[in-house]
Backbone as CSV, one residue per row, in Angstrom:
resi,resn,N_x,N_y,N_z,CA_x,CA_y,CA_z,C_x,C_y,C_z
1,UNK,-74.707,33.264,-80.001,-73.841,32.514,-80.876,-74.417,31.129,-81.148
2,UNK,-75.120,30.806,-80.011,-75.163,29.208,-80.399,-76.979,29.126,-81.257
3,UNK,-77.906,30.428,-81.340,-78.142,30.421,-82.076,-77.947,30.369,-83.876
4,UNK,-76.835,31.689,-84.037,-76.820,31.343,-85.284,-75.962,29.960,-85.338
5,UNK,-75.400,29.395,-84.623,-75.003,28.039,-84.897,-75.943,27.014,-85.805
6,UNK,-77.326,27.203,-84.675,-78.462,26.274,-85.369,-79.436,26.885,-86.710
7,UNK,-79.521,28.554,-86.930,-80.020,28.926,-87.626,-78.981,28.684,-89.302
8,UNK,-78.132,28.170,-88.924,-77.456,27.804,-90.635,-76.763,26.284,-90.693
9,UNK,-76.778,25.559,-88.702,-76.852,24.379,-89.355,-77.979,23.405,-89.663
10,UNK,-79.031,23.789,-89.595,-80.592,23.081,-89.640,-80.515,23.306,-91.134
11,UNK,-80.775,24.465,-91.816,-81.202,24.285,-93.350,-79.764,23.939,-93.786
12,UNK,-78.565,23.866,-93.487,-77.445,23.134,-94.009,-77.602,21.471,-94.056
13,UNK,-78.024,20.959,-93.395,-78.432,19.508,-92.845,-79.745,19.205,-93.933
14,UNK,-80.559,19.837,-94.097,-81.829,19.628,-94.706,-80.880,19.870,-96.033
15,UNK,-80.361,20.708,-96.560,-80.024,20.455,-98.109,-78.887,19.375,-98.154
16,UNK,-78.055,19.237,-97.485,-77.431,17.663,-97.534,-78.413,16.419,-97.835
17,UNK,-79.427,16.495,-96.863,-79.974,15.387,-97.106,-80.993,15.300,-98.149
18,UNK,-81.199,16.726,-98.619,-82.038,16.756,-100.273,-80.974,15.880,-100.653
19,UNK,-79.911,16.657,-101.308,-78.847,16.416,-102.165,-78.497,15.163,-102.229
20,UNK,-78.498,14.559,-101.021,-78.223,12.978,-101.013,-79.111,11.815,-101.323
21,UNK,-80.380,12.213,-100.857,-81.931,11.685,-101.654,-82.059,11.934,-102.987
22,UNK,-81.649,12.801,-103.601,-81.806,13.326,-105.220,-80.760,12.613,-105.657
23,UNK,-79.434,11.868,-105.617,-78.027,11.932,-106.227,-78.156,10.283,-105.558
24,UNK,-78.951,9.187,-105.919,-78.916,8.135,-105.522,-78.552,7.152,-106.227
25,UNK,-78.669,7.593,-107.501,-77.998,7.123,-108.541,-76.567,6.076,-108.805
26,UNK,-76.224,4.732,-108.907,-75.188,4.252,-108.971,-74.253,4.917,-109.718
27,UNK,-72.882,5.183,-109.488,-72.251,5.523,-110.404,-71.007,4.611,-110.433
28,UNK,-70.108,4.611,-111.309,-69.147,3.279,-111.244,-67.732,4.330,-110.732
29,UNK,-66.552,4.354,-110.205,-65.669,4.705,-109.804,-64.560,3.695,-109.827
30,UNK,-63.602,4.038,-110.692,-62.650,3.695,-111.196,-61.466,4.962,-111.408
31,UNK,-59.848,4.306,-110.337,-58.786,5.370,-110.294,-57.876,3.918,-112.032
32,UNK,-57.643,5.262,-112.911,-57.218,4.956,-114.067,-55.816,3.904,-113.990
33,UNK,-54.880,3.855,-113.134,-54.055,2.783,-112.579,-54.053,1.585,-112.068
34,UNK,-54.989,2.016,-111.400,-55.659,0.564,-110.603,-56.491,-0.181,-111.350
35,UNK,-56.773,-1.631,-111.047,-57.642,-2.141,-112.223,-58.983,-2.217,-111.036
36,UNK,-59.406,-1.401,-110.364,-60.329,-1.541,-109.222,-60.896,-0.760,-109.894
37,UNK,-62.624,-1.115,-109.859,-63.980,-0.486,-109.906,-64.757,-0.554,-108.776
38,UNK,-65.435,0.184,-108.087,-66.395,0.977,-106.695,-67.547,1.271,-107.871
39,UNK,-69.156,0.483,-107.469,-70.330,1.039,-107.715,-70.719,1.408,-106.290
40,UNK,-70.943,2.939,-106.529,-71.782,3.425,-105.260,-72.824,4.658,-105.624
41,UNK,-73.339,4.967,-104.565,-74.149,6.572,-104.991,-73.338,7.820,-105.352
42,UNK,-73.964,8.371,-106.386,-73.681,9.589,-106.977,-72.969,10.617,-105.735
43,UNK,-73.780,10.579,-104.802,-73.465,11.741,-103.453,-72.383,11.253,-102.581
44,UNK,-72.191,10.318,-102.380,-70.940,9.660,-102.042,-69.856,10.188,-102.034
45,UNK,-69.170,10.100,-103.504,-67.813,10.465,-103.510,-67.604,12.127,-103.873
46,UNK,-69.056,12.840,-103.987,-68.999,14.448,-103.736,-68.791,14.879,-102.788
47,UNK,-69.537,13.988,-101.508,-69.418,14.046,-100.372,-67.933,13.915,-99.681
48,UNK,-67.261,13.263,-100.124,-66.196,12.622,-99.632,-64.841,14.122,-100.308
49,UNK,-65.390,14.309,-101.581,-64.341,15.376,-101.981,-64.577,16.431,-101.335
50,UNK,-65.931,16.781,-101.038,-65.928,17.909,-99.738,-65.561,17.763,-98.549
51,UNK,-65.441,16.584,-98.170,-65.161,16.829,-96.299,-63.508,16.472,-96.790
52,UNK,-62.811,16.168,-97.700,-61.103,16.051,-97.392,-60.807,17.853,-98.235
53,UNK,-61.714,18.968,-98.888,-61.088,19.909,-99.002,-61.574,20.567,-97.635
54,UNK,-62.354,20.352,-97.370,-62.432,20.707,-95.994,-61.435,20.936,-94.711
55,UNK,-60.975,19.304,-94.752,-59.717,18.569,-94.527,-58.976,19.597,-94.348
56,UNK,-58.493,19.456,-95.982,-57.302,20.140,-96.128,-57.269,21.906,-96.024
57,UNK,-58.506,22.521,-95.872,-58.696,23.751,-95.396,-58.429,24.373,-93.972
58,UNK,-59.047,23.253,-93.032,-59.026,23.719,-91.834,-57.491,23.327,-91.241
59,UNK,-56.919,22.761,-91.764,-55.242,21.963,-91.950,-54.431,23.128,-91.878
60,UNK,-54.894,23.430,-93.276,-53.805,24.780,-93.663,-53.816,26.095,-92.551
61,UNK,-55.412,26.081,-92.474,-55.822,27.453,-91.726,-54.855,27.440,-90.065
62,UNK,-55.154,26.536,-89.700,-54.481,25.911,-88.408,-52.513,25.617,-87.880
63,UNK,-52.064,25.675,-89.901,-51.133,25.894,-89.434,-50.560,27.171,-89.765
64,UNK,-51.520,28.427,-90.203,-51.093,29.519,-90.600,-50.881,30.310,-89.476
65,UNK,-52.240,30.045,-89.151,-52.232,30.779,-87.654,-51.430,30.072,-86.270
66,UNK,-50.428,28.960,-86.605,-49.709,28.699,-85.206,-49.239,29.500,-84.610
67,UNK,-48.542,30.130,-85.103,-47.672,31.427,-84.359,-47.952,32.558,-83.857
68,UNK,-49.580,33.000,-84.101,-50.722,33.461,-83.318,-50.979,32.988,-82.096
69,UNK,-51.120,31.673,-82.289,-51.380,30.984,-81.210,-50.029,31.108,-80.276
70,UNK,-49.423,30.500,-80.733,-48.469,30.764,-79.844,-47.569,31.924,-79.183
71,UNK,-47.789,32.880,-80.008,-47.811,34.597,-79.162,-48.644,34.651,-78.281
72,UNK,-49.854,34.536,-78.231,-51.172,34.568,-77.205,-50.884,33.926,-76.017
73,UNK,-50.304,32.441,-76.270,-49.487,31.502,-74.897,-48.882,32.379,-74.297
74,UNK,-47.687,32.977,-75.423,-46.503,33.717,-74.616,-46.922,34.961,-73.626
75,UNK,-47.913,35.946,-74.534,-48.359,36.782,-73.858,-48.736,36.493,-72.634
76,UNK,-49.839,36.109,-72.668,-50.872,34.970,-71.295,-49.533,34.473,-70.392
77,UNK,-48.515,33.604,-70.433,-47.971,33.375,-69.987,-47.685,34.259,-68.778
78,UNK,-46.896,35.363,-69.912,-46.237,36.244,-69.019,-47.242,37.416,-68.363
79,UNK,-48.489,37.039,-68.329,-48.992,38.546,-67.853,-49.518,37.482,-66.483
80,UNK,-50.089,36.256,-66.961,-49.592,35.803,-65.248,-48.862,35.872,-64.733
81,UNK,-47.725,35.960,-64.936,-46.214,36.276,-64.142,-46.295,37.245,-63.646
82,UNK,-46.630,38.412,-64.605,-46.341,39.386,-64.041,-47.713,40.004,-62.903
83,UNK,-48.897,39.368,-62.714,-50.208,39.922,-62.530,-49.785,38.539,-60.956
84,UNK,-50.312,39.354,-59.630,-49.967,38.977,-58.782,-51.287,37.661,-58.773
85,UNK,-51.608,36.275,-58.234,-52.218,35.739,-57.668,-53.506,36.714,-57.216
86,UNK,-54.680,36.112,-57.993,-56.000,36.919,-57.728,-56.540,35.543,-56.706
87,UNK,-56.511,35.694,-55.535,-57.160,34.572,-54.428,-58.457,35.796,-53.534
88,UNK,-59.075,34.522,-52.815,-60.243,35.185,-51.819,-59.850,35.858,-50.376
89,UNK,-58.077,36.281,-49.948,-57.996,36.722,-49.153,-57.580,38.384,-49.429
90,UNK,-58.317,38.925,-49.994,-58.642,40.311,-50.501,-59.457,40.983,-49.275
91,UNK,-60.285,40.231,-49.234,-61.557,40.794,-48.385,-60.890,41.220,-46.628
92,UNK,-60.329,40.876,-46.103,-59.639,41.889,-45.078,-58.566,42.968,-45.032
93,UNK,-58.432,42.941,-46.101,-57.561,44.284,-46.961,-58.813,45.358,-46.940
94,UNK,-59.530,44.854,-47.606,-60.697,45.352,-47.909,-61.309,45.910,-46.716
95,UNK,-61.751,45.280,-45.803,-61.942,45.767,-44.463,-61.574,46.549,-43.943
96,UNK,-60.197,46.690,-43.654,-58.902,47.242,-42.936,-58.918,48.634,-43.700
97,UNK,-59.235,48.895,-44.988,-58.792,50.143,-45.667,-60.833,50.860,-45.608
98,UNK,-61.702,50.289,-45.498,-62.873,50.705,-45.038,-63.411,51.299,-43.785
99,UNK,-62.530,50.769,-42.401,-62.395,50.644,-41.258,-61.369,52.154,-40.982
100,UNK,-60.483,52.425,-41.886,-59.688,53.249,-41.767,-60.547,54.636,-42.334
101,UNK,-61.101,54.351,-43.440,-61.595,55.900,-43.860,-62.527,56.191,-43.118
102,UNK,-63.218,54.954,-42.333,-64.646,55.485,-41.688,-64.358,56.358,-40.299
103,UNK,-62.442,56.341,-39.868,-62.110,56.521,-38.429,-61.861,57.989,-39.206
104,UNK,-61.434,58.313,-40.134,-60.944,59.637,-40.198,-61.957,60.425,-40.486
């Protein structure tokens, strides 16, 4: 896994930083209400509209699936309840029932 991690975020990283070397360009930014003007780079505010749909993607996704999540708690919950304490004093049980088949 943590390969393909790096096998699509390395050339993901390298075309960002094309894209951002190519798109250096001033551009003027102005919201039509405001009497405010922003000169900055072209890649800038592309940049910026991708990481808030982003934002707002992983937002949504996160609250679709709450109640997934929170079945999984419930489940988990209760199967510890119901699933006795797994501890390290097994092993003379263990003994005791080895000790027994070897007498018969």
């Amino acid at each position: 896994m943590r390969i393909l991690y790096w096998i699509i975020s390395i050339p993901l990283a390298i075309l960002i930083a094309i894209f951002a070397v190519s798109n250096r360009a001033l551009v003027t930014l102005s919201l039509w209400p405001l009497p405010y003007e922003v000169d900055m780079p072209l890649f800038l505010p592309i940049m910026v509209a991708l990481l808030i749909g982003l934002g707002i993607g992983l937002t949504y996704e996160w609250l679709v699936h709450g109640k997934h999540r929170r079945a999984v708690k419930r489940m988990d919950t209760e199967l510890r309840r119901l699933r006795p304490e797994e501890t390290g004093n097994d092993t003379p049980n263990d003994n005791k029932a080895i000790s027994q088949q070897k007498a018969s």
